[in-house]
C-alpha positions in Angstrom: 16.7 -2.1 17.2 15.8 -4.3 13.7 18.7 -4.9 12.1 16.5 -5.4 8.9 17.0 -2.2 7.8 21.0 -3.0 7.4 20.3 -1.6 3.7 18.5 1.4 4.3 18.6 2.5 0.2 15.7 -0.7 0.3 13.2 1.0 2.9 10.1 2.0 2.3 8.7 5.6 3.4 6.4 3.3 5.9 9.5 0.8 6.7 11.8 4.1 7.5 9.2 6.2 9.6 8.1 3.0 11.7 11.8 2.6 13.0 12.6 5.9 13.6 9.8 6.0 15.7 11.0 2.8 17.8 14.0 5.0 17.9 12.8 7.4 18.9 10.9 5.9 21.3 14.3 3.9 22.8 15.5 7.4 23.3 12.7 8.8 25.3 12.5 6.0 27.8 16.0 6.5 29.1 18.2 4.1 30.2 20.6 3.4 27.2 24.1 3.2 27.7 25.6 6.2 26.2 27.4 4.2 23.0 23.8 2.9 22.4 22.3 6.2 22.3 24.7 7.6 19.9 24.3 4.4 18.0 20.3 5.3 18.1 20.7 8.6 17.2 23.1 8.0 13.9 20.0 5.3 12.8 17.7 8.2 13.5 19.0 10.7 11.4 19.7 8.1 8.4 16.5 6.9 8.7 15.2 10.8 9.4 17.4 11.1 5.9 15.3 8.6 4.2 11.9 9.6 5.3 12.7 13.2 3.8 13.6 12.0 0.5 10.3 10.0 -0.5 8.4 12.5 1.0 10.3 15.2 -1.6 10.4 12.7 -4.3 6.5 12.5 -4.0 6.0 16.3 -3.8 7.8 16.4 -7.0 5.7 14.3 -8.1 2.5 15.9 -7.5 4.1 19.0 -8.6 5.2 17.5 -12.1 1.7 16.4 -12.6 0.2 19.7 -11.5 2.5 21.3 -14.3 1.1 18.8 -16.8 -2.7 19.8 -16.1 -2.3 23.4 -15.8 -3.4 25.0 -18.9 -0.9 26.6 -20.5 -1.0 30.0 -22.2 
């Protein structure tokens, strides 16, 4: 596991979804001592956490800027 991501407030969407999937992919080959899976996990649901919030903060985005176009009246 990267221990890049130490501040995860500094991710990217692209930065956050690529290590949850090594994650995820540590978890599905088995084999991890259990206080490394529960480590993996925790990362995975921050980084789960993080991934969420860009994609809402970009469909409120799109939704502020459909508000803006739409004709009004």
């Amino acid at each position: 596991m990267s221990n890049t991501a130490a501040t995860t407030d500094d991710l990217s969407y692209e930065q956050a979804r690529e290590e949850l999937m090594r994650v995820v992919q540590r978890l599905e080959s088995g084999g991890v001592p259990l206080d490394e899976s529960l480590a993996l996990w925790e990362r995975g649901e921050q980084l789960a956490t993080i991934c969420q919030q860009w994609l809402d903060g970009a469909k409120a985005k799109i939704e502020a800027a459909r508000e803006k176009q739409a004709p009004s009246g």
